[in-house]
ROZA-837910 format. One record per atom (N, C-alpha, C): residue in one letter; chain; atom name; x, y, z. Coordinates in Angstrom, 3 decimals, padded with zeros to 6 digits. Each point is the difference from the previous one (the first is absolute). Layout:
BEGIN
 res chain atom        X        Y        Z
   A     A   CA        X        Y        Z
...
***
This chain:
BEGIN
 res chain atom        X        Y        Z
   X     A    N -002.478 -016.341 -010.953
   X     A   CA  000.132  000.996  001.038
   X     A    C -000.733  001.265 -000.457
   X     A    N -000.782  000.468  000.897
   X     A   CA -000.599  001.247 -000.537
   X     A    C  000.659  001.297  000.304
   X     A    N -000.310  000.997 -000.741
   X     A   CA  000.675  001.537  000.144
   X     A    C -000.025 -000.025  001.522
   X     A    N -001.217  000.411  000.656
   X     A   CA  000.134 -000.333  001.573
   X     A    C  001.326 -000.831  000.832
   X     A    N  000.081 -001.192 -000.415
   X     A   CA  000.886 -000.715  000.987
   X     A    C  001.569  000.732 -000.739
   X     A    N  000.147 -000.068 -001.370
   X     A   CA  001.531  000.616 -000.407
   X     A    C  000.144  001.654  000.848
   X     A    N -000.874  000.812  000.234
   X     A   CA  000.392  001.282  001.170
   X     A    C  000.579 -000.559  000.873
   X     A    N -000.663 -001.075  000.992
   X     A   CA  000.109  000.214  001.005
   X     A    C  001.198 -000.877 -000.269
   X     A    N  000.265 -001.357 -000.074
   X     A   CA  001.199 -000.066 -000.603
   X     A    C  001.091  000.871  000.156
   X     A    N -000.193  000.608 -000.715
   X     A   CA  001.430  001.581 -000.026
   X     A    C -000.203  001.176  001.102
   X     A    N -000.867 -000.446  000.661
   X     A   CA -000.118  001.197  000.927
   X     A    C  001.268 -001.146  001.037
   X     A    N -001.106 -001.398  000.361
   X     A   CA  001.039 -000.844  000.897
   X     A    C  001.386  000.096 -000.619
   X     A    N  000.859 -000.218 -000.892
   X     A   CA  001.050 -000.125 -000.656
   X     A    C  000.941  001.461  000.400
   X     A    N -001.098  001.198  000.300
   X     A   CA  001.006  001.063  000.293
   X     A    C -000.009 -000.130  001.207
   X     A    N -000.789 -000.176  001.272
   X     A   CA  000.232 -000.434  001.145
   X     A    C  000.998 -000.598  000.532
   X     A    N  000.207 -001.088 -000.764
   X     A   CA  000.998 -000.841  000.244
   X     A    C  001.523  000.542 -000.408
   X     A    N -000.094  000.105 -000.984
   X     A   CA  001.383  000.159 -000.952
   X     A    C  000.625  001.743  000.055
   X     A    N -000.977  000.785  000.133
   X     A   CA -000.064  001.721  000.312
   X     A    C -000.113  000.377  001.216
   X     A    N -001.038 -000.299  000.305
   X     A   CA -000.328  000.971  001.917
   X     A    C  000.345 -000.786  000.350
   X     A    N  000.621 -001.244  000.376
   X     A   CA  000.400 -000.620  001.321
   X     A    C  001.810  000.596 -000.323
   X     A    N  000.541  000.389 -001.129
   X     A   CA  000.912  000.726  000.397
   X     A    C  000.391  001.483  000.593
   X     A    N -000.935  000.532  000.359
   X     A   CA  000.161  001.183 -000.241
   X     A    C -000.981  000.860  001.750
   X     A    N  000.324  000.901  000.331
   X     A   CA -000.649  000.444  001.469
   X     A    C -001.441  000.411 -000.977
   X     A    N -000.541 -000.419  001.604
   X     A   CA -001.794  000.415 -000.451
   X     A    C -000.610  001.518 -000.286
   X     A    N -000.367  000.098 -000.832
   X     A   CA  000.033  001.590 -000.283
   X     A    C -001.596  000.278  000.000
   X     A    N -000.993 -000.700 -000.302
   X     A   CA -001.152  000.150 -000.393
   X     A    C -000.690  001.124  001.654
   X     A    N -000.711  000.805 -000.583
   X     A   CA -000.749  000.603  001.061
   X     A    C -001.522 -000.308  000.317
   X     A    N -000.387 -000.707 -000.380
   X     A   CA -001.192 -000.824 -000.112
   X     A    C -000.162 -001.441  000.771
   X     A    N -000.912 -000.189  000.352
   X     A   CA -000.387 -001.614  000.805
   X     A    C -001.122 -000.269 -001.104
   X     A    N -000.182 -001.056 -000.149
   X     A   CA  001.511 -000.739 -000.497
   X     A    C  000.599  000.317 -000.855
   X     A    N  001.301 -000.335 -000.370
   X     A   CA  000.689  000.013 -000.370
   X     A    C -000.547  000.523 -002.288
   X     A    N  000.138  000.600 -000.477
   X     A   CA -000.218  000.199 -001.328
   X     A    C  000.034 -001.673 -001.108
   X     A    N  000.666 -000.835  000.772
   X     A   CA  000.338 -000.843 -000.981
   X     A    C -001.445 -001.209  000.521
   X     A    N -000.013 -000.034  001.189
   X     A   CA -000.867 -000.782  000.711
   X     A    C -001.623  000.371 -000.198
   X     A    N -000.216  001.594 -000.121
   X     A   CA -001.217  000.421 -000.021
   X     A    C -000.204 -000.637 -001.844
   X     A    N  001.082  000.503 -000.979
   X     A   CA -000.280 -000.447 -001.205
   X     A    C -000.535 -001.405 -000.429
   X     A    N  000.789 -000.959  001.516
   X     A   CA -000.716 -001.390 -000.300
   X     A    C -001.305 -000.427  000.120
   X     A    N -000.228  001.010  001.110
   X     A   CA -001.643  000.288  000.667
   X     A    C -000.881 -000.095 -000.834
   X     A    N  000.427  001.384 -000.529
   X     A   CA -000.905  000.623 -001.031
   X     A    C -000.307 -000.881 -001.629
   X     A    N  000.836 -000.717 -000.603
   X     A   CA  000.279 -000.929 -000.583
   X     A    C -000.958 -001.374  000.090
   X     A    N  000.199 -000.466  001.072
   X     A   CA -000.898 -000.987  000.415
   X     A    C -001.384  000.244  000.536
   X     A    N -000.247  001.365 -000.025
   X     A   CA -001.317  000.173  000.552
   X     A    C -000.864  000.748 -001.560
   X     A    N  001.078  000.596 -000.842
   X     A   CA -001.260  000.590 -000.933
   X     A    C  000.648 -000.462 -001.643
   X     A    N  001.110 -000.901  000.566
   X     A   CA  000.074 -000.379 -001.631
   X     A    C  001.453  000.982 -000.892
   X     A    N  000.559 -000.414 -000.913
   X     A   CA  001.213  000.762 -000.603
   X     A    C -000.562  001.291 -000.096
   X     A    N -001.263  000.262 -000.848
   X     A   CA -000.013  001.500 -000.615
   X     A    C -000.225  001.300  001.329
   X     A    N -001.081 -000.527  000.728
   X     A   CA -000.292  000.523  001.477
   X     A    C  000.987 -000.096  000.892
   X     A    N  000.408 -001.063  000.515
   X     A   CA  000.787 -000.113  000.735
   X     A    C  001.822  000.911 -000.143
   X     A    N -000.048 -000.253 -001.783
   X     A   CA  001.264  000.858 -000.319
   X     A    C -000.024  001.473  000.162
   X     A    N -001.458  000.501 -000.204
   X     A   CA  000.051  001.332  000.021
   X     A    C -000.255  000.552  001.421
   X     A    N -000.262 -000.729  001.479
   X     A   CA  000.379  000.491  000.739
   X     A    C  001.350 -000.379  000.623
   X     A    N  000.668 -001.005 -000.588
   X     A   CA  001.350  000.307 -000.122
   X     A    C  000.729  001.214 -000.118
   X     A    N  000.052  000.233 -001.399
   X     A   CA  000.304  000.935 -000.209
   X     A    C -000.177  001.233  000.700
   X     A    N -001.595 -000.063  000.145
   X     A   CA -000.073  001.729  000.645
   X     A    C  000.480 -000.255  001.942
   X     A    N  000.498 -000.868  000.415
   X     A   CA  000.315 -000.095  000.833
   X     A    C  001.816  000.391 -000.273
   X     A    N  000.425 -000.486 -000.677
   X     A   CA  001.369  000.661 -000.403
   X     A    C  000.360  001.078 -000.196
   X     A    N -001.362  000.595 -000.279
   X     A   CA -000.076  001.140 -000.592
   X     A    C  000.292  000.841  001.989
   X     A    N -000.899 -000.456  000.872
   X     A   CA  000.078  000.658  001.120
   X     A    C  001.183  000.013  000.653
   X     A    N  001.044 -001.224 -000.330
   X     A   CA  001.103 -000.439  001.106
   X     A    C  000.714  001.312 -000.926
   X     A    N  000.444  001.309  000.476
   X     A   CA  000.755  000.970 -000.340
   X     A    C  000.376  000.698  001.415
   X     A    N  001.679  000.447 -000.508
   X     A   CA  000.330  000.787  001.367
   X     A    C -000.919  000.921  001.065
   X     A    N -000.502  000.658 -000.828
   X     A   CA -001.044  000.964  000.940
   X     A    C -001.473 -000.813  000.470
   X     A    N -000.045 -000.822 -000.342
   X     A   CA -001.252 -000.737  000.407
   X     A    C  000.026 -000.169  001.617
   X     A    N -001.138 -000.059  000.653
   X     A   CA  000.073 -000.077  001.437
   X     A    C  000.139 -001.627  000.543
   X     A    N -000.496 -000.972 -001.079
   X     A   CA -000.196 -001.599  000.069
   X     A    C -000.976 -000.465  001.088
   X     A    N  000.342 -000.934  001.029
   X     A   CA -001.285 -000.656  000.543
   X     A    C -000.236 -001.139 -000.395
   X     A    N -001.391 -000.126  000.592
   X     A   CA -000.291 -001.821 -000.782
   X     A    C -000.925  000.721 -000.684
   X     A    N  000.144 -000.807 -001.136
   X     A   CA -000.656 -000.249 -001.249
   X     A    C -000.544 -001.513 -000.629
   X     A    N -001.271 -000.338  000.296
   X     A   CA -000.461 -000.973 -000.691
   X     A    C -000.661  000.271 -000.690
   X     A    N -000.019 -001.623 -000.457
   X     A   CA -000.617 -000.272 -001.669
   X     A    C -001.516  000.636  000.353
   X     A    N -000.537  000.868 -000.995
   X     A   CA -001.582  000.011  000.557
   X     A    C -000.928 -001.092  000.086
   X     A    N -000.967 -000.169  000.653
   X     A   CA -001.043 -000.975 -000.126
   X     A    C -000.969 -000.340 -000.548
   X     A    N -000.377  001.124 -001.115
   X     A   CA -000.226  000.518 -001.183
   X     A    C  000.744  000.808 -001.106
   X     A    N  000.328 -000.654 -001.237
   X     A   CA  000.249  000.299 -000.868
   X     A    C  000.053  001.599 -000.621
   X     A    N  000.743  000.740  000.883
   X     A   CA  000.156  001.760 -000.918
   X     A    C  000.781  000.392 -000.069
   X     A    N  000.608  000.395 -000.878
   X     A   CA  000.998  001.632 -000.016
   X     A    C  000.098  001.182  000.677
   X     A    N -001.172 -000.184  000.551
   X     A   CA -000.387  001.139  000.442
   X     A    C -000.024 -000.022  001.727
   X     A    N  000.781 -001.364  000.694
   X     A   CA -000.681 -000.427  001.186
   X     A    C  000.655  000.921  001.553
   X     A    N  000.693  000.758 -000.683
   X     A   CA  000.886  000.515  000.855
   X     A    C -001.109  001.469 -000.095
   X     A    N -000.765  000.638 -000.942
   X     A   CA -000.425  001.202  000.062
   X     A    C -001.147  000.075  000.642
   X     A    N -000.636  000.994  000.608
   X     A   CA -001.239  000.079  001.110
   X     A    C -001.021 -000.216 -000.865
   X     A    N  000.032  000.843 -001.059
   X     A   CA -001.153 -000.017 -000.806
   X     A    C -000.709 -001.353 -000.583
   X     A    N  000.512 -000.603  000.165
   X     A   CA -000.019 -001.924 -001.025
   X     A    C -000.927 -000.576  001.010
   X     A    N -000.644 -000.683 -000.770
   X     A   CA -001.068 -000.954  000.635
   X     A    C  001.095 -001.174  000.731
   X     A    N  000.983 -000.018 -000.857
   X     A   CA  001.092 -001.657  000.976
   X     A    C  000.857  000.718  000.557
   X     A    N -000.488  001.431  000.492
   X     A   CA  001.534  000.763  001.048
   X     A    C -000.068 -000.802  001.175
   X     A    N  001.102 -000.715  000.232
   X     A   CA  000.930 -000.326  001.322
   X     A    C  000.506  000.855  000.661
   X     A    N  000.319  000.441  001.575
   X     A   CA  000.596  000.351  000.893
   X     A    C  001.232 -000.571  000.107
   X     A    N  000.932  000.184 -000.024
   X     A   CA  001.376 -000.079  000.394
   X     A    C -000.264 -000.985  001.179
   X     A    N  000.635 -001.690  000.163
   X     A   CA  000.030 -000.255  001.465
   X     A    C  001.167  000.050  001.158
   X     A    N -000.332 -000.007  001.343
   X     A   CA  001.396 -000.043  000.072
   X     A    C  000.220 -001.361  000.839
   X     A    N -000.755 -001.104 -000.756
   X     A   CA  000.937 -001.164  000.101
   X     A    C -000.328 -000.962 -001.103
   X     A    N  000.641 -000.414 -000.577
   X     A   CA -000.095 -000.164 -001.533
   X     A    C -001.003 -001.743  000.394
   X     A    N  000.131 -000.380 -000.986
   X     A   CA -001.370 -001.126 -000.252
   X     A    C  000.951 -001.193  000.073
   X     A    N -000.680 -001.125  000.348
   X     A   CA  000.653 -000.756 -000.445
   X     A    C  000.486 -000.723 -001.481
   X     A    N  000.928 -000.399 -000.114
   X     A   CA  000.738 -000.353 -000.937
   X     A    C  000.196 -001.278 -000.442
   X     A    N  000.205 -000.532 -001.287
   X     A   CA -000.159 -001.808 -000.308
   X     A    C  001.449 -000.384  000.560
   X     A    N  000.297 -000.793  000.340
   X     A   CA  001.552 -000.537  000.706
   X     A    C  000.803  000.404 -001.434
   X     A    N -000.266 -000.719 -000.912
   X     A   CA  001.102 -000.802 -001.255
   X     A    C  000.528  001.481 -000.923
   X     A    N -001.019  001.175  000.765
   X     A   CA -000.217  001.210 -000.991
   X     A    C  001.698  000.672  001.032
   X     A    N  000.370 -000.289  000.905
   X     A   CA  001.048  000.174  000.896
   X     A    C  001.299  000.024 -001.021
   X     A    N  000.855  001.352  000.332
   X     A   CA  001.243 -000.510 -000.966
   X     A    C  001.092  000.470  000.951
   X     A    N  001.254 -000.407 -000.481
   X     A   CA  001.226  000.657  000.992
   X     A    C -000.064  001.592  000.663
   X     A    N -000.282  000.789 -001.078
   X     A   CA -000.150  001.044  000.197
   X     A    C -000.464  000.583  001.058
   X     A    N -001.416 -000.584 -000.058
   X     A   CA -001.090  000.022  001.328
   X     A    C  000.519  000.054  001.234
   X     A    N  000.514 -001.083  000.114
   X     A   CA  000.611 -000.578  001.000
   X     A    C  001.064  001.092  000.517
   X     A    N  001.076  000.723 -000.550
   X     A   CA  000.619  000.791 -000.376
   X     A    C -000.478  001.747  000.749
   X     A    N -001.311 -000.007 -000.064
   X     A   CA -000.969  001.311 -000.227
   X     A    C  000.164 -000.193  001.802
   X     A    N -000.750 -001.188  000.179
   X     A   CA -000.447 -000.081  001.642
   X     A    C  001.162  000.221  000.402
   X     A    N  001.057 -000.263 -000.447
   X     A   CA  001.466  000.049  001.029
   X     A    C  000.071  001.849  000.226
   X     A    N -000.161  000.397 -001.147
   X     A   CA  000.257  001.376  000.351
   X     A    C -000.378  000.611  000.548
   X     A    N -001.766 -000.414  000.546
   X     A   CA -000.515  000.989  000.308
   X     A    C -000.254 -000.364  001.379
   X     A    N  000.568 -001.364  000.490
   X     A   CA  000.386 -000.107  001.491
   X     A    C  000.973  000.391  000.311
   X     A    N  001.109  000.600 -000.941
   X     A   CA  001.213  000.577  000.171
   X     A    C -000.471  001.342  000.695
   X     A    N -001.004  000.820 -001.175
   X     A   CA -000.144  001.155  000.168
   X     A    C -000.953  000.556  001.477
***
């Protein structure tokens, strides 16, 4: 098993066993745990972990949230104007791999047909 598949692994494992107990809190589309799988499978443990991370880094109370996808190029930087891989904010998120789907998710849409 490579470093790659053991993340995601434990990302699924908290899905299951963590956020499917608990109300959906994430302010982000998708979901923080789901984008981490994204990101994971698209650039690999070391890349993929570090926009993990700096995506964790965004899910904070004062944050405004939105959708947030994985970039389509590889940056740190993809959210800033200045960057050759700056992305625009969309406002309808991309499509998504089915299997990358977790309770949570599922969870997110309820609320926000609630809301």
């Amino acid at each position: 098993m490579s470093v790659t598949d053991g993340m995601i692994r434990a990302i699924r494992w908290y899905q299951r066993a963590i956020s499917a107990n608990r109300p959906a809190c994430c302010k982000y589309y998708p979901s923080c745990s789901r984008y981490a799988i994204e990101a994971l499978e698209r650039y690999g443990a070391f890349r993929g972990g570090l926009l993990a991370v700096l995506r964790l880094l965004r899910c904070r109370p004062w944050s405004r949230g939105g959708i947030d996808d994985v970039p389509q190029r590889y940056s740190v930087f993809y959210r800033i104007s200045w960057s050759k891989a700056h992305e625009e904010p969309r406002l309808t998120p991309l499509a998504w791999h089915d299997d990358a789907v977790g309770e949570s998710d599922d969870r997110h849409a309820q609320r926000k047909e609630m809301a």
